[in-house]
C-alpha positions in Angstrom: -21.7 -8.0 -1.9 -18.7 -6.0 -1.3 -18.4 -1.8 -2.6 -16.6 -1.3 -5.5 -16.3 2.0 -6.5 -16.6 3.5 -10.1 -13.9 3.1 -12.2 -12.8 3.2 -15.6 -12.3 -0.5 -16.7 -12.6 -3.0 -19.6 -15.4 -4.8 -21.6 -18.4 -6.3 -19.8 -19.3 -4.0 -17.2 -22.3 -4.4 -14.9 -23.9 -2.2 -13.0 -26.0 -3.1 -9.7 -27.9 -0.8 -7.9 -27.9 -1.3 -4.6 -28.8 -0.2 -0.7 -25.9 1.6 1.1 -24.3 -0.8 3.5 -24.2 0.7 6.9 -21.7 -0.9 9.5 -21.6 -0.9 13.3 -18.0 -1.5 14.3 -17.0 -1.2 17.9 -16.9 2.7 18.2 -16.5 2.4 14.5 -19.3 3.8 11.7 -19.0 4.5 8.2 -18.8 8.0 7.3 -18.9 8.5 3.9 -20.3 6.4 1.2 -19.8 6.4 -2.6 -22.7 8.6 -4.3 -26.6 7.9 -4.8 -25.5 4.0 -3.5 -24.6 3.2 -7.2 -21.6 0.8 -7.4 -20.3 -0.4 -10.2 -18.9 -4.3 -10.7 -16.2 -5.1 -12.7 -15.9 -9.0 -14.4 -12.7 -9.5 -15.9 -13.5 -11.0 -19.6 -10.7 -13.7 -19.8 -10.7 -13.1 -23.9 -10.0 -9.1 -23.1 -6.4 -8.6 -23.7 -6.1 -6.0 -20.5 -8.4 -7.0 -18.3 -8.0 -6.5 -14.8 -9.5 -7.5 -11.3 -10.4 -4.5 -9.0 -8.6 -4.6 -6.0 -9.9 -3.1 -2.9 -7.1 -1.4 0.1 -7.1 0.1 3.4 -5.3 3.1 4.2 -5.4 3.7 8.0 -3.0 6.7 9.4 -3.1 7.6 13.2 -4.5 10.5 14.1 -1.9 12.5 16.0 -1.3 15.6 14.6 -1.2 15.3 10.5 2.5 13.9 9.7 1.0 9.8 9.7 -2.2 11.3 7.6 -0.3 13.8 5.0 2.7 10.7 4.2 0.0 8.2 3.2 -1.4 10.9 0.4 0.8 10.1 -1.9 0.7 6.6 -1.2 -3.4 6.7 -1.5 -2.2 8.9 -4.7 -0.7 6.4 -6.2 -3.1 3.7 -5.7 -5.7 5.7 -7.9 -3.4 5.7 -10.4 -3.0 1.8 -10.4 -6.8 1.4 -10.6 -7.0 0.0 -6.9 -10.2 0.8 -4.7 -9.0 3.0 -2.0 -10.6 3.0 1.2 -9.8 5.2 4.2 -9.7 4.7 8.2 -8.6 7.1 10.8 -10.7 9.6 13.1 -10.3 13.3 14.2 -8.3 15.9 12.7 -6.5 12.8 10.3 -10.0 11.8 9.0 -11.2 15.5 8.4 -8.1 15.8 6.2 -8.5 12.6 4.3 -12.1 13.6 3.4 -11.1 16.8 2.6 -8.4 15.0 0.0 -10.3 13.1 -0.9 -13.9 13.7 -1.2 -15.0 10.8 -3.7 -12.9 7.9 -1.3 -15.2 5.7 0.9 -14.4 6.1 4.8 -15.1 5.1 7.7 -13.8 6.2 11.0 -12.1 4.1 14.0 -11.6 4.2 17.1 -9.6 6.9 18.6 -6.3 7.1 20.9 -7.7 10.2 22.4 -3.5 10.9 23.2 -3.2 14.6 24.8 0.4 15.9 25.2 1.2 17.7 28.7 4.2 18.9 29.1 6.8 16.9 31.1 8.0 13.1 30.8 7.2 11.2 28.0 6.9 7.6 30.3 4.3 9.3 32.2 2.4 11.2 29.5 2.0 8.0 27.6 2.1 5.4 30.7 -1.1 6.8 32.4 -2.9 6.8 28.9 -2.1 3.5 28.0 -5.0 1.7 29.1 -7.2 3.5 27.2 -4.7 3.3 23.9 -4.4 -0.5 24.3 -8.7 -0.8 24.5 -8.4 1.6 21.5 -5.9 -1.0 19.6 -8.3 -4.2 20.4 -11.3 -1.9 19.1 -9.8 -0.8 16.0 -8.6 -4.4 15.2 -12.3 -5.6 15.7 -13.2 -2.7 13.7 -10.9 -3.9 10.8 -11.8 -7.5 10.7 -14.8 -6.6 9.7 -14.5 -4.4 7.5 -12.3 -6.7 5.8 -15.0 -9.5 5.7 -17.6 -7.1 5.0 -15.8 -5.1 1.9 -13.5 -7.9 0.7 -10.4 -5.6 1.5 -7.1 -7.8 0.0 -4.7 -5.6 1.9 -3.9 -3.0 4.6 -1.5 0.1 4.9 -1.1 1.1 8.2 0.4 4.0 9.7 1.2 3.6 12.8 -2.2 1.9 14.0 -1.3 -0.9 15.6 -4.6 -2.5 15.8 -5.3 -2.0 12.1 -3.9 -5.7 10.4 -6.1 -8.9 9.9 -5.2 -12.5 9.3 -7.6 -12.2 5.9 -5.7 -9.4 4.0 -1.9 -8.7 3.4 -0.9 -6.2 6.5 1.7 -4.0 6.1 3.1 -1.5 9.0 4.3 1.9 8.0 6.4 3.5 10.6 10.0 5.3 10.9 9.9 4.7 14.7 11.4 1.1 14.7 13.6 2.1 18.0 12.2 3.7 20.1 13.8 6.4 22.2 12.9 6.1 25.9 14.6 7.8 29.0 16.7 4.6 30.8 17.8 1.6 29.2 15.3 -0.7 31.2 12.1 0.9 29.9 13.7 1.5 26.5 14.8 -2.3 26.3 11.1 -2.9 27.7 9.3 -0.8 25.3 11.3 -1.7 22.0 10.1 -5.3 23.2 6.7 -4.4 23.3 7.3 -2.5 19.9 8.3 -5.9 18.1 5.7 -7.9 19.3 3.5 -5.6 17.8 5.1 -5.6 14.6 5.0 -9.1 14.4 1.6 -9.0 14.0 2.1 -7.5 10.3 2.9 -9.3 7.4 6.0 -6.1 6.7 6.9 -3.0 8.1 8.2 -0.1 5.6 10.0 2.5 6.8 9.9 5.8 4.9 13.4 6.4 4.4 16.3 5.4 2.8 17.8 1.7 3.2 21.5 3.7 3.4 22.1 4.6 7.2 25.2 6.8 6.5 22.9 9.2 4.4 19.6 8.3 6.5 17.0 11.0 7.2 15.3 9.2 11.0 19.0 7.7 11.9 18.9 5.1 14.4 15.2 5.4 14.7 14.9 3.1 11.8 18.2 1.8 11.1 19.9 -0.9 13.4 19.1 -5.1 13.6 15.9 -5.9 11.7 12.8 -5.3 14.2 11.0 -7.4 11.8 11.9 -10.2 8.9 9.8 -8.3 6.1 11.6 -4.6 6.5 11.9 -2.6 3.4 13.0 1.6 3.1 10.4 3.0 1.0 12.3 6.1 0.6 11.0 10.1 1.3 7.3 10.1 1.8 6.2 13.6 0.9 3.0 15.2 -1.0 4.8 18.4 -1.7 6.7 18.8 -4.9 8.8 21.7 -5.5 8.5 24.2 -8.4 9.3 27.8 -9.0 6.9 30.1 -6.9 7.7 33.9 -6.1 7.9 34.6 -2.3 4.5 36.2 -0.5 5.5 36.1 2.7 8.8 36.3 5.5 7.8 32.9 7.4 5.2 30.2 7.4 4.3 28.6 11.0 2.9 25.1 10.1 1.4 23.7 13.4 0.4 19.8 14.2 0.9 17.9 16.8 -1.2 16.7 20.0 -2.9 18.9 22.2 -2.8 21.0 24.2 1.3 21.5 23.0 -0.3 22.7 19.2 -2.1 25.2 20.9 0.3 26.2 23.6 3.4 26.7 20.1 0.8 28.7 18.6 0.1 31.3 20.9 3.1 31.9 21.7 4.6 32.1 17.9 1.6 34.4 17.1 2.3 36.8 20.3 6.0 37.7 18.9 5.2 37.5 15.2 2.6 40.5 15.9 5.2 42.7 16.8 7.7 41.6 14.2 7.7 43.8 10.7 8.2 40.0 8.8 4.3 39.2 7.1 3.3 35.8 8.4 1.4 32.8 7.9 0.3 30.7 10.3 -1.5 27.3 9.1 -3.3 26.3 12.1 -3.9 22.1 11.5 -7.2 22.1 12.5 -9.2 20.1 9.8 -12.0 20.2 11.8 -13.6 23.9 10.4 -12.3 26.6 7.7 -11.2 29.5 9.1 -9.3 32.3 7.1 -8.5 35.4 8.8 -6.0 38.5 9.9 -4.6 38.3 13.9 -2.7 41.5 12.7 -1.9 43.4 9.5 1.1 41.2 9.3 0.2 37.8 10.5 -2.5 35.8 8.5 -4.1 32.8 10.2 -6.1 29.4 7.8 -7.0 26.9 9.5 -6.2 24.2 7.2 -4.9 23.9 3.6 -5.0 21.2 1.6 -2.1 19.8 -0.3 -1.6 21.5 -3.5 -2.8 25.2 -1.6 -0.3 24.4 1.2 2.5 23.6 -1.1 1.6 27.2 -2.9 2.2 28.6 0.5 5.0 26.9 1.7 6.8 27.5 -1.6 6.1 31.2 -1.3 6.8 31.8 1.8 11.2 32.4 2.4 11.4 30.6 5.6 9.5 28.1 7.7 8.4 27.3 11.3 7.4 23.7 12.6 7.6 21.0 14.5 10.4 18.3 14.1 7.8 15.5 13.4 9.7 13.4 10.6 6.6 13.9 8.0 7.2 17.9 8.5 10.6 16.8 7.8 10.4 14.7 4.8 8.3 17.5 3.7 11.3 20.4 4.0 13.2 17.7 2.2 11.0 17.4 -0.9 10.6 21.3 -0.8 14.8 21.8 -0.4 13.5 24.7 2.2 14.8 26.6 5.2 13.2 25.9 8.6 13.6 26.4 12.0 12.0 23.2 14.2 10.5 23.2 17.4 10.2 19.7 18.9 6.9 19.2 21.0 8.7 18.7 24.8 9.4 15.7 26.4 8.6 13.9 22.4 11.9 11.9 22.7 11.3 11.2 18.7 11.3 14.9 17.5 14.0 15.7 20.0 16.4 13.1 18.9 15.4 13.9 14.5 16.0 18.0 16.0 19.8 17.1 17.5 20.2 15.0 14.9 19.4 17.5 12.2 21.3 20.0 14.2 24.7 18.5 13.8 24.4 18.5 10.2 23.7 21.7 9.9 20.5 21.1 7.8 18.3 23.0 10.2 18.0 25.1 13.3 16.5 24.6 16.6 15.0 25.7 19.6 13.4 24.9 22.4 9.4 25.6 23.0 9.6 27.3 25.9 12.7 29.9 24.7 11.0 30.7 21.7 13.0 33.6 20.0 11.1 33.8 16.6 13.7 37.4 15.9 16.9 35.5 16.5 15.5 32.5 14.4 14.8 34.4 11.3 17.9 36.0 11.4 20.1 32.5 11.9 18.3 30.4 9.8 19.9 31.9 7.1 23.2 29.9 8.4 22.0 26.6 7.7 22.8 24.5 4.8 19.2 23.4 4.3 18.7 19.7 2.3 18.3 20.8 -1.1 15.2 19.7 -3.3 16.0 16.6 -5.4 18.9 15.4 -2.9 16.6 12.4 -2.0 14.1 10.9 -4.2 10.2 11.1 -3.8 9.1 8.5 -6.1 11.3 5.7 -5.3 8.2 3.7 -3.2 6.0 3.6 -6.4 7.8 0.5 -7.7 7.6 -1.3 -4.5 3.8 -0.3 -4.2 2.8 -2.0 -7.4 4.7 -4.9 -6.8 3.2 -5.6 -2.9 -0.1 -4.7 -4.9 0.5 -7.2 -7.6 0.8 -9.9 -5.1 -2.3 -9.6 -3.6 
């Protein structure tokens, strides 16, 4: 009997008490279970006028750094507010958020990618990894099919986990990296052939962006000849909403990203921000533990926040550091703030959104290892920014109920 979790519905309501359902997936357990094992059965009343069928749907975001986990909030968001049994999939620092999010979800973690970032090429760092990230696909998609059969799950949203579709529910990719960016034409031809064979294992793909390319946020990573016959723009995935806030601090550092490069961009922002006179922030991205402290009178250091606490900060905060990741970016957009980005090296994806942002002026940019965290405050002030409200943030709602209607 499949986990339905409580929910406000119609006439004729049972409730069944029964044993938690433990599951042994492939390097896959459930984590997290809906309280004191009470679930609660909903039978639509065909003589009810709104009677409705609970629907149950995965949301699975890659774990590498938090942009895959923090676009899917609003999508998981959302889904609440359409009555649709959420349940999450990810592992690391990705699950740690989710849970933190959202506490009363079921969730169950999957296999990870175990990725690690060294500095250098990108062909390499990935190439000498990918045995272990294919085994991790083929678990993760054994790990989904049965947690489909075994919780009745109609459909899928995936970020960026390739493993995480199944034959028995509607799968649908979510990516912005539909071209991928790879040093020589061979390998790049190579890998983006690779890339669609993978998507072709999903019923669509939606990229968060705009369908226009001329006014496009990724550029030619997601615009170009279809990579898949089902492609649809969702528009700006963001959970951060702007509002009036009075400023608290010069700069906010966010850091994400895999490691060791997180670690690597924040000891080497926090070593010049000590000696600067601006007051600091530095949100750390580790999900794992709460940690709130002072490196220096100036510079204040949290581990984690979650969304509404880090959209406080953000908002409060005149000017912000971060990677170029496009969440981080989609994030700036909905905020209309101010950054300077910092692409991870050798990530031919952050690079190319950094030079692309660049030549418009939105933001500015430098390089990790010629950090100049003075000069940076004192330029950033000559960017045009992306104001708040210049691309929408809601516009995916309508095409979520429809693809959840069809299930």
């Amino acid at each position: 009997m499949p986990i339905i979790s409580r929910k406000n519905t119609t006439r004729h309501q049972l409730i069944f008490f029964i044993d938690k359902i433990l599951f042994t997936f492939t390097k896959a357990k459930v984590i997290q279970t809906p309280e004191s094992g009470m679930k609660l059965l909903s039978h639509a009343d065909p003589h009810a006028d709104n009677h409705f069928v609970l629907k149950r749907i995965l949301v699975a975001p890659l774990n590498w750094g938090l942009g895959h986990v923090t676009r899917c909030i609003p999508l998981i968001q959302e889904l609440e507010r359409m009555d649709v049994d959420v349940v999450l999939g990810s592992d690391g620092v990705a699950l740690h958020l989710l849970k933190a999010e959202f506490p009363h979800l079921q969730a169950f973690e999957l296999p990870s990618y175990r990725i690690r970032y060294q500095p250098g090429n990108m062909i390499w760092n990935i190439g000498r990894q990918l045995p272990r990230i294919l085994w991790a696909v083929r678990s993760e998609n054994w790990a989904t099919e049965r947690a489909v059969r075994a919780l009745g799950i109609k459909g899928i949203l995936s970020d960026n986990r390739y493993g995480c579709f199944s034959t028995r529910a509607d799968s649908v990719m979510i990516s912005h990296q539909l071209r991928l960016r790879v040093p020589g034409l061979a390998l790049q031809w190579s890998a983006n052939q690779a890339l669609r064979l993978a998507l072709s294992k999903f019923d669509a793909v939606w990229a968060p962006d705009v369908a226009d390319a001329a006014v496009s946020l990724s550029g030619e990573l997601s615009h170009g000849s279809p990579v898949h016959p089902a492609t649809c723009y969702t528009g700006v995935l963001s959970r951060m909403r702007a509002y009036d806030r009075e400023y608290e601090y010069d700069v906010a550092v966010v850091l994400s990203g895999p490691e060791p490069q997180r670690s690597l961009l924040e000891q080497r922002l926090l070593d010049q921000a000590i000696s600067l006179p601006q007051k600091f922030i530095f949100v750390q991205g580790q999900t794992q533990y709460k940690k709130h402290y002072y490196a220096a009178d100036n510079v204040e250091v949290v581990s984690y926040l979650t969304s509404k606490d880090l959209n406080d900060v953000l908002l409060a905060s005149k000017t912000l550091v971060c990677r170029s990741g496009y969440s981080s970016i989609m994030d700036l957009v909905a905020l209309g703030k101010k950054a300077v980005l910092i692409p991870t090296p050798g990530q031919t994806e952050q690079e190319y959104l950094a030079a692309y942002l660049a030549e418009r002026n939105a933001y500015l940019v430098q390089k990790q290892d010629n950090i100049d965290l003075l000069a940076a405050i004192k330029n950033v002030g000559r960017t045009s920014g992306i104001p708040a409200g210049e691309y929408r943030t809601d516009e995916f709602k309508g095409m979520l109920q429809e693809w959840v209607e069809g299930l």
